[in-house]
N, CA, C and O atoms as a GROMACS GRO file, in nm:
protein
  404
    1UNK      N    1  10.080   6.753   9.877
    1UNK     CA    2   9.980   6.820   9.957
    1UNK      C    3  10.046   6.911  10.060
    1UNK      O    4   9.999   7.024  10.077
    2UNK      N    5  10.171   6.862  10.142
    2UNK     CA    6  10.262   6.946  10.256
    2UNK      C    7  10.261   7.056  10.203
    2UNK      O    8  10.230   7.152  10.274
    3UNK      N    9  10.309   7.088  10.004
    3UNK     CA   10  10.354   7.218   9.948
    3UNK      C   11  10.234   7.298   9.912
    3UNK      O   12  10.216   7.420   9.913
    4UNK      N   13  10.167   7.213   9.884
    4UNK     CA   14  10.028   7.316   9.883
    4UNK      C   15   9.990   7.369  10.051
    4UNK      O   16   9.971   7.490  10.061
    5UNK      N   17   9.980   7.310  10.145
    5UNK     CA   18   9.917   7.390  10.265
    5UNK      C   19  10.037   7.476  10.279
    5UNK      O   20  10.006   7.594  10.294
    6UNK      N   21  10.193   7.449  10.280
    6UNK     CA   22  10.241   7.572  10.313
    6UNK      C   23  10.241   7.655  10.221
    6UNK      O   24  10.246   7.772  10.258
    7UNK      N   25  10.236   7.634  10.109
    7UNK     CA   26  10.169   7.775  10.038
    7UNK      C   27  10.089   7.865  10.045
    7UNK      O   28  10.089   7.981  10.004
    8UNK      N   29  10.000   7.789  10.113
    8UNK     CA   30   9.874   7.854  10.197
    8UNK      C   31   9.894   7.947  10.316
    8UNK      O   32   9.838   8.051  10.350
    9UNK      N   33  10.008   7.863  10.376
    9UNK     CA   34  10.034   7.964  10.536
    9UNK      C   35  10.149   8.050  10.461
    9UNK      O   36  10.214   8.124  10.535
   10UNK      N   37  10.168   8.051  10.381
   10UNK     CA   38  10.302   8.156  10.322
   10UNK      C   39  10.172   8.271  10.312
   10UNK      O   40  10.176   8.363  10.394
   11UNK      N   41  10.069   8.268  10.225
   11UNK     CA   42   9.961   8.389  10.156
   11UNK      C   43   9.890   8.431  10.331
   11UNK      O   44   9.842   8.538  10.369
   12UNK      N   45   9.901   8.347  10.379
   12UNK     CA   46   9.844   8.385  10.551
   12UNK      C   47   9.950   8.492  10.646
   12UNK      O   48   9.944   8.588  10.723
   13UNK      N   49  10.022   8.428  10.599
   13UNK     CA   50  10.173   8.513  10.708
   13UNK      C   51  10.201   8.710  10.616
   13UNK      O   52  10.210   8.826  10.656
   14UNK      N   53  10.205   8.626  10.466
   14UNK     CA   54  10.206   8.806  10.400
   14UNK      C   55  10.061   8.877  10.473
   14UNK      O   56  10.060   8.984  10.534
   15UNK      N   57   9.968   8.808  10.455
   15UNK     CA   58   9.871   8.905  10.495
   15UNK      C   59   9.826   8.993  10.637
   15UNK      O   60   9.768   9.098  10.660
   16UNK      N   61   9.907   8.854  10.736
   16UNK     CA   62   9.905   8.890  10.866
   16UNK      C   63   9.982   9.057  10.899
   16UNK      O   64   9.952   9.139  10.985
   17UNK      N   65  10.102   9.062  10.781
   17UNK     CA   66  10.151   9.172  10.773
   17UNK      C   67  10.109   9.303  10.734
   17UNK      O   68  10.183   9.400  10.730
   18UNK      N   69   9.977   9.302  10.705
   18UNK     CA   70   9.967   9.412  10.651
   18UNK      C   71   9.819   9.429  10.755
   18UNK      O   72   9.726   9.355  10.725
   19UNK      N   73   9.805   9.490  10.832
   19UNK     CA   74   9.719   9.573  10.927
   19UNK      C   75   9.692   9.661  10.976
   19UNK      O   76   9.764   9.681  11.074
   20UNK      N   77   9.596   9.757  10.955
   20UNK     CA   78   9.577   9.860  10.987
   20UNK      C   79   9.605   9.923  11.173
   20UNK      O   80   9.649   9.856  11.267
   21UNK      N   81   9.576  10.022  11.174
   21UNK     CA   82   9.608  10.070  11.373
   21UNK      C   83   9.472  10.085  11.390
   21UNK      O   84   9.405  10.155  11.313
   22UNK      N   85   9.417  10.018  11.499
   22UNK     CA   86   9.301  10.080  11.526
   22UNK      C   87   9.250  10.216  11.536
   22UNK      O   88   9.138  10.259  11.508
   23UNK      N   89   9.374  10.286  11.589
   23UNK     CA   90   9.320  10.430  11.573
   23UNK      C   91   9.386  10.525  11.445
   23UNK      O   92   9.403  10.646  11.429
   24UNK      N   93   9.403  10.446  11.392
   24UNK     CA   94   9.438  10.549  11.283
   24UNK      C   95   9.299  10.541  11.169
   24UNK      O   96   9.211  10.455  11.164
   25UNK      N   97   9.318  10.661  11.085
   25UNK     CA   98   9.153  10.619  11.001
   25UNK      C   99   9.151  10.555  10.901
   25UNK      O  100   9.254  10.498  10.865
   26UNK      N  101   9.065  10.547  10.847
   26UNK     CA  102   9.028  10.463  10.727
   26UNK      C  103   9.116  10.478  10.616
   26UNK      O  104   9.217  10.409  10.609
   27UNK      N  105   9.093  10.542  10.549
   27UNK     CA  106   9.252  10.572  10.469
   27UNK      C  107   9.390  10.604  10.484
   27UNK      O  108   9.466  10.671  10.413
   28UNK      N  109   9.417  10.514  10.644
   28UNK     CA  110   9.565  10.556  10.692
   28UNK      C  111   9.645  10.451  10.586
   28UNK      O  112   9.587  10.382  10.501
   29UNK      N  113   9.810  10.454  10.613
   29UNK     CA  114   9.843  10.355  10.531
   29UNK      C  115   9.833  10.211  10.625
   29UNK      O  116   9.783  10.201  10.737
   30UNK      N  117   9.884  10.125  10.558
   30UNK     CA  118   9.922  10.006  10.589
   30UNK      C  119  10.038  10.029  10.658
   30UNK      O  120  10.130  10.108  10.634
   31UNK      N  121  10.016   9.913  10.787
   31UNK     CA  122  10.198   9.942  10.903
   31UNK      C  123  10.175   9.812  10.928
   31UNK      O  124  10.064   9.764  10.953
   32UNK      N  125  10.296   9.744  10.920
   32UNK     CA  126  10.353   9.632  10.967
   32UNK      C  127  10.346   9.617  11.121
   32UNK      O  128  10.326   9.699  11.211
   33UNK      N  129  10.372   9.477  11.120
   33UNK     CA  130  10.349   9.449  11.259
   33UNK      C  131  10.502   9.394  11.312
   33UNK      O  132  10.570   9.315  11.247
   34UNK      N  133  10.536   9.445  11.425
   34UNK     CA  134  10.675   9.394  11.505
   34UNK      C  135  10.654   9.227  11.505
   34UNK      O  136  10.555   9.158  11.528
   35UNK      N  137  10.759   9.201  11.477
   35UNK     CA  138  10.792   9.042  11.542
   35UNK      C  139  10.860   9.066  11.613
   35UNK      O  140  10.910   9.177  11.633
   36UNK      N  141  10.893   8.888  11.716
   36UNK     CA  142  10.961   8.897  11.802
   36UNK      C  143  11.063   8.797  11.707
   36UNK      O  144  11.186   8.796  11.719
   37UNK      N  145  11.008   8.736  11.636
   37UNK     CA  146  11.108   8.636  11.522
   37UNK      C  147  11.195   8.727  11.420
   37UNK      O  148  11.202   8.850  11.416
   38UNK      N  149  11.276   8.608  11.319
   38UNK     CA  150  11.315   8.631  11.215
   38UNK      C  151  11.240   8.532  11.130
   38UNK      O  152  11.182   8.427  11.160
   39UNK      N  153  11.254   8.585  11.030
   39UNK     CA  154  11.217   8.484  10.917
   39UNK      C  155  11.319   8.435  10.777
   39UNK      O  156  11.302   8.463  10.659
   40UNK      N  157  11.423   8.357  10.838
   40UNK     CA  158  11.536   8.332  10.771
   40UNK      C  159  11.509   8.269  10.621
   40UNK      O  160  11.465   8.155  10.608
   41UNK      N  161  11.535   8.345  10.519
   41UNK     CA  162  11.543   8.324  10.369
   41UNK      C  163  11.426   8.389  10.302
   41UNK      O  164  11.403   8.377  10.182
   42UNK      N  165  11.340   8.470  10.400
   42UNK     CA  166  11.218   8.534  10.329
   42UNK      C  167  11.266   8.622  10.243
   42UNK      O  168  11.366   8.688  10.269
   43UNK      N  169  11.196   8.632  10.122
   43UNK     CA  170  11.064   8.612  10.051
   43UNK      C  171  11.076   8.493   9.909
   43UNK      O  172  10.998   8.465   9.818
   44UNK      N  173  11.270   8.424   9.963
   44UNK     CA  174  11.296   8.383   9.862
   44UNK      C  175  11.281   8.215   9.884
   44UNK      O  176  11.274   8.138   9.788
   45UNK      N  177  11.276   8.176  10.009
   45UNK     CA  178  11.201   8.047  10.038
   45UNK      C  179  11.025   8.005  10.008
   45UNK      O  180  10.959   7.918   9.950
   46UNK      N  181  11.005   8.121  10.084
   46UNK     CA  182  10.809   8.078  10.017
   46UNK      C  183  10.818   8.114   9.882
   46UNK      O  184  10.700   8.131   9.850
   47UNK      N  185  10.862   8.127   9.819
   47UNK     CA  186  10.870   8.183   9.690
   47UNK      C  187  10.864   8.018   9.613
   47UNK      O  188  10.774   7.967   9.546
   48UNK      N  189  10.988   7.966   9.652
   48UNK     CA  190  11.037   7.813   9.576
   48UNK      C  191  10.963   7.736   9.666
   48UNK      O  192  11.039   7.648   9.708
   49UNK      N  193  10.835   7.724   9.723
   49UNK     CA  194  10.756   7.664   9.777
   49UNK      C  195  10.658   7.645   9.717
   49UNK      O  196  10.589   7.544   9.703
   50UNK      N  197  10.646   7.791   9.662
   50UNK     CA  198  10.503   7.791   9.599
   50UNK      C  199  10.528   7.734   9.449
   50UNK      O  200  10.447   7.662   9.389
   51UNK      N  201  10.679   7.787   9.388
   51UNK     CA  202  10.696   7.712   9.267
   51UNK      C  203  10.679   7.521   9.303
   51UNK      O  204  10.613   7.440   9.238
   52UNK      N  205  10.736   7.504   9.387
   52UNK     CA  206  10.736   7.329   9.418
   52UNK      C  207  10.593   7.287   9.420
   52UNK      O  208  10.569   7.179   9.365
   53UNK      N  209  10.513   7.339   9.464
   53UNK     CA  210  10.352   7.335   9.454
   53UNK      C  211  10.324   7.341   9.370
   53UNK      O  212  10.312   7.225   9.329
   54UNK      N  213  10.294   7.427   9.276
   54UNK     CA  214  10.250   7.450   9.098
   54UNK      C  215  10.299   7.293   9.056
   54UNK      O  216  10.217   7.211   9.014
   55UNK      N  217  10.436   7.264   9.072
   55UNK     CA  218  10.535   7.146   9.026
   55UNK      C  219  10.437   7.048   9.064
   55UNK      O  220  10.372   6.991   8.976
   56UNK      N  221  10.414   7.017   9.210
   56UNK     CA  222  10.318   6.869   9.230
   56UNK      C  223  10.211   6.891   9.195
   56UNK      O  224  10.171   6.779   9.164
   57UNK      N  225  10.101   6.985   9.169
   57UNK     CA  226   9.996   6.996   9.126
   57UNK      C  227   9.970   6.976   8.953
   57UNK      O  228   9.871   6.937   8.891
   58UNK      N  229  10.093   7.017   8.912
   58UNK     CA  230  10.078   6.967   8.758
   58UNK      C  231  10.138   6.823   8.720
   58UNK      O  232  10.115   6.764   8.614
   59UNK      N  233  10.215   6.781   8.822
   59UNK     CA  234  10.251   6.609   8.835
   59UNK      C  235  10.112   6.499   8.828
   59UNK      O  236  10.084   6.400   8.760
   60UNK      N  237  10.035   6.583   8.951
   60UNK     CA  238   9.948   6.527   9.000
   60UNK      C  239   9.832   6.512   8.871
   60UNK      O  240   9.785   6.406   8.832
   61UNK      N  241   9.812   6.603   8.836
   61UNK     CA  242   9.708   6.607   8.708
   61UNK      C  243   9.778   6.560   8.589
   61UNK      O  244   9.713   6.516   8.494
   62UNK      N  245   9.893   6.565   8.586
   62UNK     CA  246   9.980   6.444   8.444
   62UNK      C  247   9.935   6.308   8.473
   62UNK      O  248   9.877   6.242   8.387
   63UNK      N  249   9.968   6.245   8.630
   63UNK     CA  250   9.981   6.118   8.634
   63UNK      C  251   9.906   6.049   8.692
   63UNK      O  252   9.914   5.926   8.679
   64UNK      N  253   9.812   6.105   8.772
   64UNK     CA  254   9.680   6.105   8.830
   64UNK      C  255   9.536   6.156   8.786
   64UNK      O  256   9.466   6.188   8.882
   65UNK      N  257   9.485   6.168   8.674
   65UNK     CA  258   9.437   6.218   8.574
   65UNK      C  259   9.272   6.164   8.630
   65UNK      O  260   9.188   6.247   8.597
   66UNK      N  261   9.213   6.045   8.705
   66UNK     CA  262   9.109   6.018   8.783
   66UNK      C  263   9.139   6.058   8.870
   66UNK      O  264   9.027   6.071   8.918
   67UNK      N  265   9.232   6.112   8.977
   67UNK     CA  266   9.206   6.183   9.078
   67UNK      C  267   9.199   6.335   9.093
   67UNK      O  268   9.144   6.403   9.179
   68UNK      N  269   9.277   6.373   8.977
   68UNK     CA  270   9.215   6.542   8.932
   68UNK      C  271   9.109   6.555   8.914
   68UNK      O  272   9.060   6.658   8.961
   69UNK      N  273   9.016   6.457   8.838
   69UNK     CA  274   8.890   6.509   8.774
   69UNK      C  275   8.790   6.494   8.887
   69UNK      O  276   8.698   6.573   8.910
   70UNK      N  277   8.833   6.333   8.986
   70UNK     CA  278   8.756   6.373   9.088
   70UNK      C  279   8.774   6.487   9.236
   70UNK      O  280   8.701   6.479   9.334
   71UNK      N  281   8.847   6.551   9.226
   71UNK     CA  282   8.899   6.659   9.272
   71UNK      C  283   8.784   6.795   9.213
   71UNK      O  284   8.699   6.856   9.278
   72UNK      N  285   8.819   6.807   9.082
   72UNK     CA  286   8.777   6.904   8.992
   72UNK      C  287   8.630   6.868   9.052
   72UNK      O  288   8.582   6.961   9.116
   73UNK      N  289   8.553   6.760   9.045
   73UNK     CA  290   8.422   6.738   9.066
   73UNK      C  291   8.351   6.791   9.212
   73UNK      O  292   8.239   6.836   9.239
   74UNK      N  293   8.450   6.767   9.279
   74UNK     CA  294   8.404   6.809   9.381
   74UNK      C  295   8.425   6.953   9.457
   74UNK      O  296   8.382   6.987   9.567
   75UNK      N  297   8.530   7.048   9.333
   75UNK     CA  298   8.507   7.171   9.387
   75UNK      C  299   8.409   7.263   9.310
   75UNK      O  300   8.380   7.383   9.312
   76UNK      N  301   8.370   7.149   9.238
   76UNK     CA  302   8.238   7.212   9.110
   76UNK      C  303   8.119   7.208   9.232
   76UNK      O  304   8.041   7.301   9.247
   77UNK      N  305   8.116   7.062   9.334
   77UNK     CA  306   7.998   7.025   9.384
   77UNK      C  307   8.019   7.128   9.468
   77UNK      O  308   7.942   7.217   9.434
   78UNK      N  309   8.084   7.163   9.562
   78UNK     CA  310   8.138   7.313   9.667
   78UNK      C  311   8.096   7.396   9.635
   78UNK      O  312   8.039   7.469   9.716
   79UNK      N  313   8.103   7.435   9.470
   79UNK     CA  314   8.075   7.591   9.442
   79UNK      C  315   7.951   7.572   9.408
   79UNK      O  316   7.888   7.673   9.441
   80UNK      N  317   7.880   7.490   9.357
   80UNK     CA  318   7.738   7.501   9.373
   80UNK      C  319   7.684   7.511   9.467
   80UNK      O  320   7.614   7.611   9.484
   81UNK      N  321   7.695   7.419   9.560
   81UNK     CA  322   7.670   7.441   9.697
   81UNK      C  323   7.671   7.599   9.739
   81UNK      O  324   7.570   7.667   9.762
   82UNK      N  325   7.799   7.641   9.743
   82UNK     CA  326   7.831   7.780   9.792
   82UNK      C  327   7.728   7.861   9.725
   82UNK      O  328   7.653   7.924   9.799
   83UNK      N  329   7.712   7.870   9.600
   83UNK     CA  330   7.631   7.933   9.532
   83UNK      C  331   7.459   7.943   9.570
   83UNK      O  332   7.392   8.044   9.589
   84UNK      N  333   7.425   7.818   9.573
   84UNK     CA  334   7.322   7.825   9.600
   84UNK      C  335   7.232   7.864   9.797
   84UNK      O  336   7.121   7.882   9.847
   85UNK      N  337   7.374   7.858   9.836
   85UNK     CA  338   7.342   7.900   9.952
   85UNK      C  339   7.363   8.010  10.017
   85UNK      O  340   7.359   8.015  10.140
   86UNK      N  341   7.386   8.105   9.944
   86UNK     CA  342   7.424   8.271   9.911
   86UNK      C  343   7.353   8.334  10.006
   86UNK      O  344   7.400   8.411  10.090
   87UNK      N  345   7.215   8.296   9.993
   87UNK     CA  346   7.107   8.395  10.054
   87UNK      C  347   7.100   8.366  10.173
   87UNK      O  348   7.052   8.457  10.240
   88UNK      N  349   7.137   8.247  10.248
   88UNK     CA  350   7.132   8.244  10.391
   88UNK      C  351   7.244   8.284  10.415
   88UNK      O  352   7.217   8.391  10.361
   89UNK      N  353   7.368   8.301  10.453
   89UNK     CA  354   7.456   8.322  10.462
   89UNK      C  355   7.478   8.476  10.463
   89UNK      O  356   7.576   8.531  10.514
   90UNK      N  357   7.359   8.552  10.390
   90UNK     CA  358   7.328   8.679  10.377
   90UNK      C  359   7.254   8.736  10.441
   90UNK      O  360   7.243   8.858  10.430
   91UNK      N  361   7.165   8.645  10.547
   91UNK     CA  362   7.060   8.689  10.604
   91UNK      C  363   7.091   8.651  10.753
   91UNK      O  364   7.024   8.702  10.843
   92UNK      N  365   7.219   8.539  10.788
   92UNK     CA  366   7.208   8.540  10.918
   92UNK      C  367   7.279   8.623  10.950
   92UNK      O  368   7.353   8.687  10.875
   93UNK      N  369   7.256   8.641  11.146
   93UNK     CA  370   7.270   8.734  11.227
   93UNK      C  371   7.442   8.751  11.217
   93UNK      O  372   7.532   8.670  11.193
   94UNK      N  373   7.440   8.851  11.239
   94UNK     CA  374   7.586   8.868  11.266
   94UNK      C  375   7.672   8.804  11.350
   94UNK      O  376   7.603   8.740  11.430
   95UNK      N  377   7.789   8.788  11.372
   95UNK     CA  378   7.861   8.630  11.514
   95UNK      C  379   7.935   8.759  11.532
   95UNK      O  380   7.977   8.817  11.432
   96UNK      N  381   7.959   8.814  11.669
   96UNK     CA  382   8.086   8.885  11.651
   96UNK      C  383   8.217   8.833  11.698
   96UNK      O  384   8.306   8.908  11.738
   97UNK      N  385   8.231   8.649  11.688
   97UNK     CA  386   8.333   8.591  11.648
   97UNK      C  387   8.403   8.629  11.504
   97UNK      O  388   8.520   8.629  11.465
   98UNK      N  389   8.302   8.655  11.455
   98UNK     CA  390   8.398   8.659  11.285
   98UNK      C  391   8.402   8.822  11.262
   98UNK      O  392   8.493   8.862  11.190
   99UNK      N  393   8.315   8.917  11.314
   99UNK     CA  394   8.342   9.019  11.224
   99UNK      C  395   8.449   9.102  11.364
   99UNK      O  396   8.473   9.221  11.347
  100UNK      N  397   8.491   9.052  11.459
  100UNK     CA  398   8.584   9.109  11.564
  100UNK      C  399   8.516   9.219  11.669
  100UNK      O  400   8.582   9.279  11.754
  101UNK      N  401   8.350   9.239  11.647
  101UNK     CA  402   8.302   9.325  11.734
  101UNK      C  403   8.268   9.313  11.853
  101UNK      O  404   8.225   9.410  11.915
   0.00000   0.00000   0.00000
């Protein structure tokens, strides 16, 4: 599970990188953002992270075969859920927590 969430903050950290300038326009390019860090062994550490993940996730479904399916079951029950709740989610008010306004 550790290699799966940092796999997760690995696809979070690439993306953090890529942000637009507020004042530049809509079709400006993509510009990186300054750190004040390094990121020692990038892109070839999250890389064998994410392979080690694939690795326990196909362990996990070899040797744990009732806990995949109840896994599987419950991101079936999620996406129905999600699905069927489309239209509210479409109709409420805007938060301008989430859209940054």
């Amino acid at each position: 599970m550790h290699n799966v969430i940092g796999a997760f903050e690995i696809g979070v950290m690439i993306d953090e990188t890529r942000l637009i300038k507020d004042d530049s326009p809509p079709s400006a390019k993509i510009s990186i953002l300054e750190r004040s860090f390094r990121a020692p062994g990038y892109p070839i550490v999250p890389v064998i992270a994410l392979l080690l993940a694939v690795v326990c996730l196909i362990a996990m479904a070899w040797f744990n075969t009732l806990v995949g399916l109840i896994f599987l079951g419950f991101m079936a029950a999620g996406s129905i859920y999600f699905q069927l709740t489309k239209h509210q989610r479409a109709s409420a008010p805007l938060d301008s927590m989430l859209t940054g306004v």
